[in-house]
C-alpha positions as CSV (number, residue, x, y, z in Angstrom):
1,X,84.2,95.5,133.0
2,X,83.6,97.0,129.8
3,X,80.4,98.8,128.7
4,X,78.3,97.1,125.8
5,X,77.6,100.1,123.2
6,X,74.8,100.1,121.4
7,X,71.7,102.1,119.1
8,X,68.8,101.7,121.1
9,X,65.7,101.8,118.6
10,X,62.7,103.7,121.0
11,X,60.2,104.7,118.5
12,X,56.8,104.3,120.1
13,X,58.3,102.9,123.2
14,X,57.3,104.7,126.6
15,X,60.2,106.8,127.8
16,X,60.5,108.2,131.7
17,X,62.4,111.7,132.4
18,X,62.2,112.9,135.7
19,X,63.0,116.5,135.9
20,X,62.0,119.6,134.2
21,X,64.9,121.5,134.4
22,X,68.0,122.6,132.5
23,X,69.3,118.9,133.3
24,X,66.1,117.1,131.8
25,X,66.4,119.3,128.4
26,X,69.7,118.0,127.8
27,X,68.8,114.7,127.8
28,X,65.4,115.2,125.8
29,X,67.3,117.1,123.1
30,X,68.8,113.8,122.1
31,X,65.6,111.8,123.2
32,X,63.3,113.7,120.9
33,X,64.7,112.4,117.7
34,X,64.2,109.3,118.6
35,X,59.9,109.2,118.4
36,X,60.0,107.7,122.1
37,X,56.5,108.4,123.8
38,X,58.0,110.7,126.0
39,X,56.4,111.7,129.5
40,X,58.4,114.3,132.2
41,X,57.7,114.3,135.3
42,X,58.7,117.6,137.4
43,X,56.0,119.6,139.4
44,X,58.1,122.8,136.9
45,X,59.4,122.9,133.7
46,X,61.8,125.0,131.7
47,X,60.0,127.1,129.2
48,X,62.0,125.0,126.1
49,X,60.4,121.7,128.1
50,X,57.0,123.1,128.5
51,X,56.7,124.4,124.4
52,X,57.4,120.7,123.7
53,X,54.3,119.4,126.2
54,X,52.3,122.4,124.9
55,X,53.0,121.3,121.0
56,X,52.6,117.5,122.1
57,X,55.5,116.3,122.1
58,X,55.6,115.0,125.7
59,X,53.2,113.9,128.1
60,X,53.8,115.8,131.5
61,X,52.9,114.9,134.9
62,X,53.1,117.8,137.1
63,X,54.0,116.4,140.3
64,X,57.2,115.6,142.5
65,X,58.6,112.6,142.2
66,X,57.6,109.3,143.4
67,X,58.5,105.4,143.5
68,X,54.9,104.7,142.0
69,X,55.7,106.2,139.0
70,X,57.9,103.5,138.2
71,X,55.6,101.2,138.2
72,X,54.3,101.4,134.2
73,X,57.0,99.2,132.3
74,X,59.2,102.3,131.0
75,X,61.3,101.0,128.2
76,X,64.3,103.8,129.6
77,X,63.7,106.1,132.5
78,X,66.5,109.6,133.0
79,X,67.1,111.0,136.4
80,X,67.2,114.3,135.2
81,X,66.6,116.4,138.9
82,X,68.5,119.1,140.1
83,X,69.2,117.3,142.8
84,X,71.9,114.7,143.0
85,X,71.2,112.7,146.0
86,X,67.7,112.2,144.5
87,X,68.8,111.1,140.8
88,X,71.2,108.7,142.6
89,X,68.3,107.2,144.4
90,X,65.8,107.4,141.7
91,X,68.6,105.4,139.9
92,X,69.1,102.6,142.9
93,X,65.2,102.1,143.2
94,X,65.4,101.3,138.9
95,X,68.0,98.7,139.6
96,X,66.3,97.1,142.0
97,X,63.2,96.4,139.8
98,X,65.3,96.1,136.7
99,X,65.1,99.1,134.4
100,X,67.5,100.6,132.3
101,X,67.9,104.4,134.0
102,X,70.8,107.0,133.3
103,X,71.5,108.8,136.3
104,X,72.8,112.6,136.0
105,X,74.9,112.8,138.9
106,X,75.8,109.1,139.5
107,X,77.1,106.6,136.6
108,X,78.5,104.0,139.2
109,X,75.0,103.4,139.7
110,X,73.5,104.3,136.1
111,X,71.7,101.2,134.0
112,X,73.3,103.0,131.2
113,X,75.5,105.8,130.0
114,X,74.7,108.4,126.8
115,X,77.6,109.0,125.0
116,X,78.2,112.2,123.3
117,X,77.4,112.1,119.7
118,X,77.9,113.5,116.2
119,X,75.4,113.4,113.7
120,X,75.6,113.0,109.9
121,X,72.4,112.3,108.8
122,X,72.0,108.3,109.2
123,X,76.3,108.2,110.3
124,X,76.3,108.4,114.1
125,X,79.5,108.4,116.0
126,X,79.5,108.0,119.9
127,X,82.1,108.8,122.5
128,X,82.0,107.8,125.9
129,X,84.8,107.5,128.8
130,X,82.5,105.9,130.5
131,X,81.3,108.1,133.1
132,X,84.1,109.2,134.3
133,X,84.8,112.5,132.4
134,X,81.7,114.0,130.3
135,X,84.1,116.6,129.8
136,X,86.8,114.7,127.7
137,X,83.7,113.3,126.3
138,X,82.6,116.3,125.2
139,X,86.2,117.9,124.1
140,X,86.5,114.0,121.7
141,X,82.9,114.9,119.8
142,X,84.1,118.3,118.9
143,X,87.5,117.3,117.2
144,X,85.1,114.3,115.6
145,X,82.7,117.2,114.8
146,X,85.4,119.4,113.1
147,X,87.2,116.1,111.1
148,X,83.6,114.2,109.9
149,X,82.4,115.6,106.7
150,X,78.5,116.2,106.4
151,X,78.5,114.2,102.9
152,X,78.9,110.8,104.7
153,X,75.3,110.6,106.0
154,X,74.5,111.2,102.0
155,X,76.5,108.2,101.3
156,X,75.1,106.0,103.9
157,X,72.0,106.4,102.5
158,X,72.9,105.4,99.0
159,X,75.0,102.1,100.6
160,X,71.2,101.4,102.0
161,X,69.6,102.1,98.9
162,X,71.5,99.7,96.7
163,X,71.5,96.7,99.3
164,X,69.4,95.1,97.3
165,X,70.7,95.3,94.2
166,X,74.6,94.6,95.9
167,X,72.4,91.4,97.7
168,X,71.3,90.2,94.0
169,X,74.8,90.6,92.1
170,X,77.0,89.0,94.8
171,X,75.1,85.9,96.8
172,X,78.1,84.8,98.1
173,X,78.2,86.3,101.5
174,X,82.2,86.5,102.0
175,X,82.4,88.1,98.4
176,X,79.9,90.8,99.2
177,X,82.2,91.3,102.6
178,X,84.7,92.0,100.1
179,X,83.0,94.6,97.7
180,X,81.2,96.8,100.6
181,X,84.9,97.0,102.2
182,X,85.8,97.9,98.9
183,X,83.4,100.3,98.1
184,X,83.7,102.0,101.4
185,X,87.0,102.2,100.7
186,X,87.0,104.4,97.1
187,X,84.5,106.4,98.3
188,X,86.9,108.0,101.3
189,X,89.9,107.6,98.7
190,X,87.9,109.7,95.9
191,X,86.3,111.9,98.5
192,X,83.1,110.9,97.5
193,X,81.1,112.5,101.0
194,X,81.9,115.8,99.1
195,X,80.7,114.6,95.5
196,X,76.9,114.2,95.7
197,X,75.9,114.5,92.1
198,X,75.7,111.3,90.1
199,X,76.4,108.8,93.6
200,X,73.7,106.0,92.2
201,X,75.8,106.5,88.5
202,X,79.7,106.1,90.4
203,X,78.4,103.4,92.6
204,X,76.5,101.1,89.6
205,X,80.5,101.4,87.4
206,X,82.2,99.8,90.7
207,X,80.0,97.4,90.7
208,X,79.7,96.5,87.2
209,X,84.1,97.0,86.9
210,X,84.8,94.7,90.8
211,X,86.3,91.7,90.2
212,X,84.0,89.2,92.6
């Protein structure tokens, strides 16, 4: 059965890590980000994990873990421990209530999997084996890494900034299909991710000059 891939949008939604170790800082490296309302729960922490709870960042509960903790509605919980057999179970007890948790040390019985991911400003890509080889997963996002320019996050933010104006010229939906393709198109042909001077001016003549 395939996996469903997807952004999950957590800002302001209440996020459960349990661990404080090496483990748990992995996974709240790419949580942080996301402006979940974070809260770790590990009688110990790391000393990168506890600058984030001194700071604010995170809401800690310094105690071991336990199935009441579960029982707030956590939008995503992470079984983060150092301890396999425990994520595994922490993981089992989630299914059975329904929440979405990623277990460290078991993905057979994960709610979810985090892919590896590269980062160009608002351009995300994801790779994922599924759980079977976070090592192959990792090797994949550092040949992405090397081959994706930093300019693209640039351009995805123009493309969002003249949505509007794109929505207003071309009402016809199959049309405006057409231009974005297009668009998306000249900018990789001309190399436009490394070209950041003048974008609005080079994206206004392609619109004025497509034929729609």
């Amino acid at each position: 059965m395939a996996h469903y891939m997807a952004e999950l949008i957590l800002t302001g939604r209440p996020v459960l890590v349990i661990g404080g170790g090496q483990v748990a800082q992995r996974k709240l490296r790419g949580l942080m980000p996301s402006g979940a309302c974070i809260t770790v729960v590990a009688p110990h922490l790391s000393d990168e994990i506890a600058q984030l709870v001194t700071t604010g960042q995170l809401e800690h509960w310094a105690e071991p873990f336990t199935p009441t903790q579960l029982e707030p509605h956590w939008s995503l919980i992470f079984a983060a421990t150092g301890d396999g057999a425990l994520n595994r179970q922490i993981a089992l007890l989630c299914a059975e209530k329904g929440y979405f948790c990623n277990s460290a040390d078991g993905p057979e019985v994960s709610g979810f999997i985090v892919p590896a991911v590269v980062r160009r400003g608002d351009v995300t890509v994801a790779v994922s084996t599924g759980g079977l080889s976070p090592s192959l997963s990792r090797l994949l996002k550092e040949r992405i890494e090397a081959w994706l320019e930093p300019g693209w996050g640039e351009l995805a933010q123009l493309f969002g900034a003249m949505r509007q104006t794109v929505l207003a010229r071309i009402p016809h939906a199959a049309t405006r299909y057409r231009f974005w393709r297009h668009i998306a198109l000249a900018a990789q042909q001309e190399q436009r991710f490394n070209q950041q001077t003048d974008s609005r001016a080079w994206f206004e003549n392609k619109l004025d000059r497509h034929d729609y």
